[in-house]
N, C-alpha and C positions, 0 to 999 in steps of 0.2 A: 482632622483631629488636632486642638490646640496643643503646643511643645512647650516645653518649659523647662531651665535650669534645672531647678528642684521641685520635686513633689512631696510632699507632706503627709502622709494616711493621717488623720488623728488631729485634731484640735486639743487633746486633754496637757496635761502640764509637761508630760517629755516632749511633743508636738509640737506644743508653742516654745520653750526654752529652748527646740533644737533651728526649728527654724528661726528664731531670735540670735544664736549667733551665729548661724551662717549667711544669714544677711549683713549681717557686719562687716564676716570677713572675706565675702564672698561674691556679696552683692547677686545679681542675675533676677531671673523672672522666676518667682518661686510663688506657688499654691500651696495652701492647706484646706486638705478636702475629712471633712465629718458628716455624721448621718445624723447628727440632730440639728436641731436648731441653732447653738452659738457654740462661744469657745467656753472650755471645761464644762461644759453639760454631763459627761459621764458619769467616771467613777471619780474624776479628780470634784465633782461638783459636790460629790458626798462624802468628802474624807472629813476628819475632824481635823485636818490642819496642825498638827500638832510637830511639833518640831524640839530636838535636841541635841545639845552639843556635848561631843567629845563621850556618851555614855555608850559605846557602841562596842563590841567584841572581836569585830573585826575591824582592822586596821581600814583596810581599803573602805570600810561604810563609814568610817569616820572622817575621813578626807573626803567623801563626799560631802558628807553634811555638814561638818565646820565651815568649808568654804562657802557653800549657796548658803549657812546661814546667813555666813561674815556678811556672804553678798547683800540678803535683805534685810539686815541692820544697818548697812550702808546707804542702802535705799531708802527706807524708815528715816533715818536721819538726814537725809539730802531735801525732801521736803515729800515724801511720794508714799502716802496711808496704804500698809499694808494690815494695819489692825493687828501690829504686831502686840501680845500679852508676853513678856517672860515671867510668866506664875510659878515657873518653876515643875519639874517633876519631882514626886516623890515616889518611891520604888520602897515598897513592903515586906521586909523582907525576916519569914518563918527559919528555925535552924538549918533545916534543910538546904534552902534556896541562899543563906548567909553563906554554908558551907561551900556549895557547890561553886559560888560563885565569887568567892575571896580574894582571888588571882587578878581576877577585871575588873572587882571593886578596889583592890591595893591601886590598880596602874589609874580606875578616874580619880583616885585622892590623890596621887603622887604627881598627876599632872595638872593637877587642880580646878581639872572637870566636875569635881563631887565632893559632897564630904558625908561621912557616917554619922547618923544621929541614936544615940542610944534610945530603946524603949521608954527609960523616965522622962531624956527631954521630950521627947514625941508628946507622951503624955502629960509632960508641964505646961505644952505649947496651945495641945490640942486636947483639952482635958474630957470634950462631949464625945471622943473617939474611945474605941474599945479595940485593946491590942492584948487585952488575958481573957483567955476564955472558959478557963479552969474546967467542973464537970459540964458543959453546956452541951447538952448532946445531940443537939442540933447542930452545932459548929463541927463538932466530932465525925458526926453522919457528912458532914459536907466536906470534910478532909481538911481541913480549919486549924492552923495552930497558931500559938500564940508569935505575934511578933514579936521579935527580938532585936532587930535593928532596921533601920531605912538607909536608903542609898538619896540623898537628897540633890538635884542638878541645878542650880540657881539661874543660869543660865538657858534653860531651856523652857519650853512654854506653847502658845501655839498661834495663830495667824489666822486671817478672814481667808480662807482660799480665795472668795471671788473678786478681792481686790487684786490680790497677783495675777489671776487671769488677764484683768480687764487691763493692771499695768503691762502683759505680754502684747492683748491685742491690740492697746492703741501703737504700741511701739512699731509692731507689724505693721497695722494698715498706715502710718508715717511713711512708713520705708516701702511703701509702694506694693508688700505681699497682698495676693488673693487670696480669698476664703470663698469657700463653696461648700456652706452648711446648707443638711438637707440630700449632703447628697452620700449614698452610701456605694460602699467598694463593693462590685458583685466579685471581683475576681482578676487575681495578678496575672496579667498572660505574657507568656515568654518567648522571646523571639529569638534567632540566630544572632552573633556578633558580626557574622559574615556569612550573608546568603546564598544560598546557591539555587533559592528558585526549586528546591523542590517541595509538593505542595504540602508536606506532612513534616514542615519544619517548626521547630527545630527538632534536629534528630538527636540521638543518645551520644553522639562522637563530638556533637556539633558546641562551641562554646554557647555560651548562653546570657542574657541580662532579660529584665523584664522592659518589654518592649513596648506596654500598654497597661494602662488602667482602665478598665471595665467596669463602669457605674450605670447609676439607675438614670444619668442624666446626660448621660455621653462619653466616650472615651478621651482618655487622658494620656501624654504619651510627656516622659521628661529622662533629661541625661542621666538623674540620680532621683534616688527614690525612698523616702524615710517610713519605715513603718512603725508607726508609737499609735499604736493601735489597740493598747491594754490589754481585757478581759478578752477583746475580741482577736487578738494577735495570729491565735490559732486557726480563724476560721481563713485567713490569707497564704500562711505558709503551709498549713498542712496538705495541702491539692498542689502544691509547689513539691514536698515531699523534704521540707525543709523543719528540723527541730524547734523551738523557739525555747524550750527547757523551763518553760513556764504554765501553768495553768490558774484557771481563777476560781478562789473562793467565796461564797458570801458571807460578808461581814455587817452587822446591825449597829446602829446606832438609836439611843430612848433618851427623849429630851423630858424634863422635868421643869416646872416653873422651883426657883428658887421663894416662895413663901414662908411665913411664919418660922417654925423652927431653922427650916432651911437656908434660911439670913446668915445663921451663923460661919456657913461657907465663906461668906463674905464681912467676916469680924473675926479675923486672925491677923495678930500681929509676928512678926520676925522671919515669915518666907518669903516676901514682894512687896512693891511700894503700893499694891493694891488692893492689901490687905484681904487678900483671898487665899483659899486652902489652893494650894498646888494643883497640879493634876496626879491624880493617885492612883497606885495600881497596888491592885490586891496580889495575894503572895498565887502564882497557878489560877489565876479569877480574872475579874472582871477587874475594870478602870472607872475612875471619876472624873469627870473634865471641866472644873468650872469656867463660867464662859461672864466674863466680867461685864461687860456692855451689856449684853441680853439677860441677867442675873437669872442667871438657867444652869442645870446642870445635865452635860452630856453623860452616856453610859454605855459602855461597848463592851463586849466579850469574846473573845479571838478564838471559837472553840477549832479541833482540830479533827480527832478522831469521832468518827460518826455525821461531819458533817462532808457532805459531797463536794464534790468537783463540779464546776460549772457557774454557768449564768445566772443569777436569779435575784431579781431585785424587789424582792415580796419582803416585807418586813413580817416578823411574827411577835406579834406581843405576848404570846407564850412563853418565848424565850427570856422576854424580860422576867416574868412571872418564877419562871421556873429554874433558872440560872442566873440571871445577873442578882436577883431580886434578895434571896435568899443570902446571899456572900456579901454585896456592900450594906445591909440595912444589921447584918453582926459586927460589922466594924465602924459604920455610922448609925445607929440608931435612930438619929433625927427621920431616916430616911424610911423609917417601919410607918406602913399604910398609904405609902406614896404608888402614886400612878402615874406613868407616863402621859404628857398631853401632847408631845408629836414622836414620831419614828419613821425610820429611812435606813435604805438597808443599797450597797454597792458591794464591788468587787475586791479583793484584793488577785496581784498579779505576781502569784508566789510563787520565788525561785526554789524547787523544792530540794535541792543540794545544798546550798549556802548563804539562801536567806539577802545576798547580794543583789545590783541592778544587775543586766545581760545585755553589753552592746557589743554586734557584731557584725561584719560585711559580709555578706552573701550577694556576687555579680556584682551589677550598680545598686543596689540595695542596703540601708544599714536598717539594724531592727536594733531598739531601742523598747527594753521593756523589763518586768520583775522588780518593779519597785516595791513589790513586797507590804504595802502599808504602807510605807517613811517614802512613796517618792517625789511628795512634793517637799520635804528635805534635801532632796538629792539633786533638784530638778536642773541648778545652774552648772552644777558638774557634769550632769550625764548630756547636757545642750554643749557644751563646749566639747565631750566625746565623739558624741556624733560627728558634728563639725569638722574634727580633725582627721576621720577615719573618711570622709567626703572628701578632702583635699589630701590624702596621701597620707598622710603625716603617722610615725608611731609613737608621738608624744601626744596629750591634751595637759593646754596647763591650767589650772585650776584658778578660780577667784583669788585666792590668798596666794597665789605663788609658786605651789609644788608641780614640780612636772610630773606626770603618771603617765608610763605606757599605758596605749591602749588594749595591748591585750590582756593588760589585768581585768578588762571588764570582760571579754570574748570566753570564748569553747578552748579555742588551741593557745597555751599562755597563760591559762585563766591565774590569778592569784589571789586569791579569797577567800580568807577563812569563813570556816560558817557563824553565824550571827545566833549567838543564845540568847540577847537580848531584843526579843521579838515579843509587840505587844498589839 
């Protein structure tokens, strides 16, 4: 059985950022072992990539994400294409969702993460959109009000996921790590700290780490052991008898060619130097994602109650039909008799307490997971967590400088408010 420094579960984007700085600062014989084909295959291979700064409700998911942004705008700029877009969010926001949420929208304008756009500019800006919906009783049936104001992030936007992969993996196989795609984890097996030779170890009194990795292609045996293993986190710790506090939901994504009417996504002036609509979310609905290079429009909708827990990577064009479909084509019109021409549907890996990431030591083991949507936002912060919970440490310091215990990400310590801005 090959040994190793570190072992890896997971290639997806906590995977490779956690192994990315622990070879830095730690150097050693480190594997990343996945059961598909290459790195980010997963659920990171079907996110929209979408990234934001400073619009977050919790304190601690903002310190994540402002730093791994700073980080890959520092990147972007150094000479290294991430396909970074900052198109900017736009957030839609009914009295309701204005009211409720007043407190977190004062602190992004007061920090000058955001600023509020009234209903008329909206509509002086964006005059083919429709924000009054007066007696439309189709809007009314859809629980549709008029917008009132928008939460606007200049600064935020979104990213090619597969070029930040592909800048993890060359960085990796530089520095000398393995990759073992293709091969999947049947199962964590756990050994004594200290044997005693009897043959039904380890016993219940007995200390314990995981002593072995058990794959489809041979066993794996290393000092330390990361598991950033997403949707599938649960299928390793739960035979462990270990919580991970996360489960996975499915979430859709409906691509559309930007044609004819649809052009005008891309013929707005005074939200980005790229003269595109933002990415835009409906007030309780669905999102818009203009995607500048492929003149496409992405569309996703985060439903919650009614849809299950679990695996499943079946898209349904029903759901575009029947939810997404009806909500953006009342607030863009352009969009009435459009059909999607591709769709793909992933996991998300939802912390269902607080919306935050979840890294924690369990034995030699850290599990790194509950990115929730935003974790390849998060991805350079929750790599340099890991890392420091690997070497001892109860600090990780962040891209930009802030020192954060680690047990603000953990179970015992936790500090983290929950996150109501989830989309």
């Amino acid at each position: 059985m090959e040994r190793y420094d570190l072992a890896v579960i997971g290639a997806g984007i906590f995977g490779l950022a956690s192994a990315y700085h622990y070879v830095r600062r730690a150097g050693g014989k480190v594997v990343v072992l996945d059961a598909l084909s290459g790195p980010g295959q997963g659920n990171t291979g079907r996110s929209v990539g979408g990234y934001r700064k400073g619009i977050f409700t919790s304190n601690l998911n903002r310190l994540l994400s402002e730093s791994t942004v700073a980080f890959f705008e520092d990147l972007q700029r150094s000479g290294v294409d991430l396909g970074m877009h900052p198109i900017g969010y736009l957030i839609l926001l009914d009295s309701e969702a204005l009211e409720s949420n007043s407190a977190a929208i004062e602190e992004f304008v007061r920090k000058g993460n955001a600023r509020v756009m009234g209903a008329d500019e909206l509509g002086s800006m964006v005059p083919w959109m429709k924000l009054r919906f007066g007696d439309d009783e189709e809007a009314q049936l859809l629980g549709m009000r008029d917008v009132e104001a928008a939460v606007f992030s200049p600064s935020s936007g979104y990213l090619d996921v597969e070029k930040l992969v592909a800048h993890y993996y060359r960085d990796l196989l530089d520095k000398g790590v393995e990759f073992r795609f293709g091969t999947t984890v049947k199962r964590l097996r756990l050994s004594p700290v200290i044997s005693i030779g009897h043959p039904r170890e380890p016993l219940a009194w007995q200390a314990k780490r995981v002593g072995a990795i058990e794959t489809d292609n041979g066993d794996v045996s290393a000092e330390n052991v990361v598991v950033a293993a997403g949707a599938w986190v649960n299928q390793l710790l739960d035979p462990l008898g270990i919580d991970s506090h996360v489960k996975p939901k499915k979430r859709q994504v409906f691509s559309v060619e930007a044609r004819g009417e649809l052009a005008k996504f891309f013929d707005v002036d005074g939200f980005n130097g790229h003269r595109s609509m933002p990415m835009t979310f409906v007030p309780r609905g669905p999102y818009v994602a203009p995607r500048v290079r492929e003149r496409a429009l992405w569309l996703g909708y985060s439903d919650d109650v009614g849809r299950p827990w679990g695996i499943d990577f079946t898209p349904e064009e029903s759901f575009y039909y029947d939810n997404i479909y009806p909500m953006v084509s009342k607030i863009f019109p352009v969009l009435k008799d459009v059909r999607p021409t591709s769709m793909w549907a992933g996991c998300y890996s939802i912390n269902t307490i607080d919306e935050n990431p979840i890294v924690f030591r369990s034995m030699n083991m850290v599990v790194a997971t509950g990115g929730s949507g935003s974790g390849v936002m998060k991805c350079d912060a929750i790599g340099r967590a890991v890392t420091s919970l690997l070497l001892g440490e109860e600090e990780f310091v962040l891209y930009t400088g802030e020192r954060v215990p680690v047990s603000w990400l953990g179970i015992r310590g936790r500090r983290a408010e929950p996150e109501s801005f989830v989309f």
